[in-house]
PDB file with SEQRES, HELIX, SHEET and CRYST1 records, atoms N, CA, C and O in Angstrom:
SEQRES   1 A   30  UNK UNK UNK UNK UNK UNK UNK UNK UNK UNK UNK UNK UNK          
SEQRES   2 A   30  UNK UNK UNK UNK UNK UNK UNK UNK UNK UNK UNK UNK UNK          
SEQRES   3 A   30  UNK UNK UNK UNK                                              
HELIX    1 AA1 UNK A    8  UNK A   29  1                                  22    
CRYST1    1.000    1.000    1.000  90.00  90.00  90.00 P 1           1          
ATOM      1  N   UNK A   1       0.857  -1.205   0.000  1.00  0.00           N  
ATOM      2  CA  UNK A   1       0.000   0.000   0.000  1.00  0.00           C  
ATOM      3  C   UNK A   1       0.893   1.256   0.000  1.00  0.00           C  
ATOM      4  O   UNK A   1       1.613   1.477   0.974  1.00  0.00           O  
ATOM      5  N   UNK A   2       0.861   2.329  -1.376  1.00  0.00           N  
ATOM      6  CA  UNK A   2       1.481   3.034  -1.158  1.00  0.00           C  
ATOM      7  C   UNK A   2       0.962   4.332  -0.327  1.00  0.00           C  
ATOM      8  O   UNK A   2      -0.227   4.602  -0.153  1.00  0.00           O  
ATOM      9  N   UNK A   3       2.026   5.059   0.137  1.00  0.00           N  
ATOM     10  CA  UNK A   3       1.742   6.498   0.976  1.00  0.00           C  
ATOM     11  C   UNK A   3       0.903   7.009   0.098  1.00  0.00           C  
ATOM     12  O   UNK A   3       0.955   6.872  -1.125  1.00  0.00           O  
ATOM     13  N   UNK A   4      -0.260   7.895   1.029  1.00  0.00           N  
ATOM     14  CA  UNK A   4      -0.864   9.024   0.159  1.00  0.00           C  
ATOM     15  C   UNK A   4      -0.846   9.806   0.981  1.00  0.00           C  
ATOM     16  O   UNK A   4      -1.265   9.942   2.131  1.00  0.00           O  
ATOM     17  N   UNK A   5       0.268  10.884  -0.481  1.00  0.00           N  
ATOM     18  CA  UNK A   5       0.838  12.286  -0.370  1.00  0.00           C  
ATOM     19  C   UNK A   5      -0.714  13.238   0.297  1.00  0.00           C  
ATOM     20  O   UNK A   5      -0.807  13.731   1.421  1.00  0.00           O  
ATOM     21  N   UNK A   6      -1.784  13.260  -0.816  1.00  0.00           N  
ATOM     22  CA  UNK A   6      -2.489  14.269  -0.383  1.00  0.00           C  
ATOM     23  C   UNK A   6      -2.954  14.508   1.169  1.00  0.00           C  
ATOM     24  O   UNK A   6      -2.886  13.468   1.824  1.00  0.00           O  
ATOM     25  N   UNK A   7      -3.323  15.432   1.762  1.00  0.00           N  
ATOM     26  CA  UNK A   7      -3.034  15.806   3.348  1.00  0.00           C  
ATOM     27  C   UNK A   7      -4.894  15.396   3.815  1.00  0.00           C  
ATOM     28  O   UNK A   7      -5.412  15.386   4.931  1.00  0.00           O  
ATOM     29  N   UNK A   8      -5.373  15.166   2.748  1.00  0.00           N  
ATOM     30  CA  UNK A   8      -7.196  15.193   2.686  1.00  0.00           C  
ATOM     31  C   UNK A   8      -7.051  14.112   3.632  1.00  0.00           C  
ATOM     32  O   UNK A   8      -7.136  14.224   4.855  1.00  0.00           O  
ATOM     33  N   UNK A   9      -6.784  12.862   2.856  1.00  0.00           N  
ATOM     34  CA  UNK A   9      -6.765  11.561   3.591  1.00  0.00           C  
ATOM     35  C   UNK A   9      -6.543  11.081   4.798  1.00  0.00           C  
ATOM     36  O   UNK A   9      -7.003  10.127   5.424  1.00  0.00           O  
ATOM     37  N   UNK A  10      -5.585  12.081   5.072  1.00  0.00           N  
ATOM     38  CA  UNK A  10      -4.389  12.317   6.529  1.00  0.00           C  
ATOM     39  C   UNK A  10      -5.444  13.215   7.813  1.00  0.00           C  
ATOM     40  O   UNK A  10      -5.473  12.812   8.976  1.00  0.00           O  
ATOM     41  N   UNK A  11      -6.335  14.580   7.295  1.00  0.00           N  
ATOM     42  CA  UNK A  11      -7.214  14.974   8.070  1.00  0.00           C  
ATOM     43  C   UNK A  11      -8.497  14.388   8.039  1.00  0.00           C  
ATOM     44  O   UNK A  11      -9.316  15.004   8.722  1.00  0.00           O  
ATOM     45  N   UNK A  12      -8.967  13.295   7.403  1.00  0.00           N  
ATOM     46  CA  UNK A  12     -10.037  12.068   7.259  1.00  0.00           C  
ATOM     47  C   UNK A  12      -9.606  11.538   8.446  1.00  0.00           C  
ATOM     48  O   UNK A  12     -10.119  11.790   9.537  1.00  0.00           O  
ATOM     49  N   UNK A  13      -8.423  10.611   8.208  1.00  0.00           N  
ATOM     50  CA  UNK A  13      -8.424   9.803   9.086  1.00  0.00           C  
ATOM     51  C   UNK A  13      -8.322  10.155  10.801  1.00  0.00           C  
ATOM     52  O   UNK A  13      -8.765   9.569  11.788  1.00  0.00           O  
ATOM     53  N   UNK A  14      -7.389  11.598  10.592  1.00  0.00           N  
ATOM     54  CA  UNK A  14      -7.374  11.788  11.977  1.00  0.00           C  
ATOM     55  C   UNK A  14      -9.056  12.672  13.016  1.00  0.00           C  
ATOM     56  O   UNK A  14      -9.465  12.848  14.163  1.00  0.00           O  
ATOM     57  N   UNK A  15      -9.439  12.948  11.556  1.00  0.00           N  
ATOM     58  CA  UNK A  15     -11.134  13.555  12.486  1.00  0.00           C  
ATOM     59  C   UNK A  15     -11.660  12.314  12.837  1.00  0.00           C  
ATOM     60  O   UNK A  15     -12.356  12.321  13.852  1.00  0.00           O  
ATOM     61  N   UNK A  16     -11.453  10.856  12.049  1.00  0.00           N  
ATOM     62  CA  UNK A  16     -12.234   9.848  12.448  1.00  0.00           C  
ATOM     63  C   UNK A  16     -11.898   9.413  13.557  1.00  0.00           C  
ATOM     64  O   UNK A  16     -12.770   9.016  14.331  1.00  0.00           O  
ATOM     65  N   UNK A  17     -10.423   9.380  13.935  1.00  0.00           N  
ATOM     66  CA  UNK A  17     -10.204   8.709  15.333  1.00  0.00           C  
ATOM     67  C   UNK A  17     -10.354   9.724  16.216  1.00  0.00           C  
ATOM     68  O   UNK A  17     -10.110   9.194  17.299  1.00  0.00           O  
ATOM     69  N   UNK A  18     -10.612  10.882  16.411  1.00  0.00           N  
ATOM     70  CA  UNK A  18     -10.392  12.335  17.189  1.00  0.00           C  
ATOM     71  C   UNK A  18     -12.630  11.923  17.571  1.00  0.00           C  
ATOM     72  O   UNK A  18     -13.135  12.093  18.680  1.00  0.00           O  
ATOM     73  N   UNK A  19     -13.081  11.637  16.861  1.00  0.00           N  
ATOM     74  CA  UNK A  19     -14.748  11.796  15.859  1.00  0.00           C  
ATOM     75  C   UNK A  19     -15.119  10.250  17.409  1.00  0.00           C  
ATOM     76  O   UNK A  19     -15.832  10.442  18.393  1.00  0.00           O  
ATOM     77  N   UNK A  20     -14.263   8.732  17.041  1.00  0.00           N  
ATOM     78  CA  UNK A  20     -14.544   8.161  17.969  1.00  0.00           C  
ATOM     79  C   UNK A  20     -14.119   7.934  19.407  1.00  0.00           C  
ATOM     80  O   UNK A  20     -14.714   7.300  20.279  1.00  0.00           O  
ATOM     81  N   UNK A  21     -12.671   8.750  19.489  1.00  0.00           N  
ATOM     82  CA  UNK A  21     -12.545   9.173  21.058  1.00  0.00           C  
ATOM     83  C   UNK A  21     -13.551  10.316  21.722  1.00  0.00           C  
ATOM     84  O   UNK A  21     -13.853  10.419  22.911  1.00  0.00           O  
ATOM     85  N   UNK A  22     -13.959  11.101  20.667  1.00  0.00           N  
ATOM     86  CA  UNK A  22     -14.812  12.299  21.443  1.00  0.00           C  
ATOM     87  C   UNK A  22     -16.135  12.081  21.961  1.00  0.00           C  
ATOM     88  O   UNK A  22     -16.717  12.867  22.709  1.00  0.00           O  
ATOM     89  N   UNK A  23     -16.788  10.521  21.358  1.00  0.00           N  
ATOM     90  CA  UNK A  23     -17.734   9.505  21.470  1.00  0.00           C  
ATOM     91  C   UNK A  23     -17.706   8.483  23.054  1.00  0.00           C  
ATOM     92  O   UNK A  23     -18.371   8.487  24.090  1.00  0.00           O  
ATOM     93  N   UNK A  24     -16.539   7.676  22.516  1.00  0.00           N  
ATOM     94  CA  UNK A  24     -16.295   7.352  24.144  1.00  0.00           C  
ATOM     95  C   UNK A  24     -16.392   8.167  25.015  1.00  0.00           C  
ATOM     96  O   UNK A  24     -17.344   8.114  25.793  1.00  0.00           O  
ATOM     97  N   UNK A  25     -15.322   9.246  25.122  1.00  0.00           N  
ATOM     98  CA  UNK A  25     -15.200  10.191  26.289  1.00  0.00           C  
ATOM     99  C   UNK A  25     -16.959  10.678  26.399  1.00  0.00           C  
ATOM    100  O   UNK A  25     -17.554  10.488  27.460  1.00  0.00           O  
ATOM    101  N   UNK A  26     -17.587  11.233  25.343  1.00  0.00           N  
ATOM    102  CA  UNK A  26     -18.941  11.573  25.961  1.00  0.00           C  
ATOM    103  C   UNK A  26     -19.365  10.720  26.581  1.00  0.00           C  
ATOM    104  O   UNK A  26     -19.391  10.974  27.786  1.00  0.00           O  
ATOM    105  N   UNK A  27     -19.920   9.283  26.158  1.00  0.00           N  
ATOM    106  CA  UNK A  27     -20.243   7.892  26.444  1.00  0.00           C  
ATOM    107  C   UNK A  27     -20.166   7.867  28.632  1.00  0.00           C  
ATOM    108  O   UNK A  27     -20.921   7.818  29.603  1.00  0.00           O  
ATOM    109  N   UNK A  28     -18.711   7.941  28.286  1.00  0.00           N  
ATOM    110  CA  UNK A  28     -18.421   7.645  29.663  1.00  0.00           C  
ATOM    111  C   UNK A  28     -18.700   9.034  30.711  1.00  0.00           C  
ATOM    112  O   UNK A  28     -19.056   8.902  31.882  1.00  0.00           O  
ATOM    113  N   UNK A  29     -18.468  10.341  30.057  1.00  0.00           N  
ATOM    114  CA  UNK A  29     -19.068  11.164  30.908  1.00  0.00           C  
ATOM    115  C   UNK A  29     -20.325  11.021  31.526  1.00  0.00           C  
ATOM    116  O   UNK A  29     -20.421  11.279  32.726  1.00  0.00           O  
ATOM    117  N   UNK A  30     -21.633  10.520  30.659  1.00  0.00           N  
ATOM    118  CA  UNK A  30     -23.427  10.045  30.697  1.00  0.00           C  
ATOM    119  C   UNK A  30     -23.147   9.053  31.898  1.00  0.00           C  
ATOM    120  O   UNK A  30     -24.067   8.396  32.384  1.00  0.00           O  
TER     121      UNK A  30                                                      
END                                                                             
């Protein structure tokens, strides 16, 4: 699998894991 240069992919992936820690952490605040 090669690297992908573009930075899109790179702020995808990191809102998604940022998207399901901000989930837990609510989760467990309730």
């Amino acid at each position: 699998m090669p690297p992908i240069p573009e930075p899109a992919s790179f702020l995808l992936l990191t809102t998604g894991l940022f998207g399901l820690a901000g989930a837990g952490l609510l989760r467990r605040n309730k």
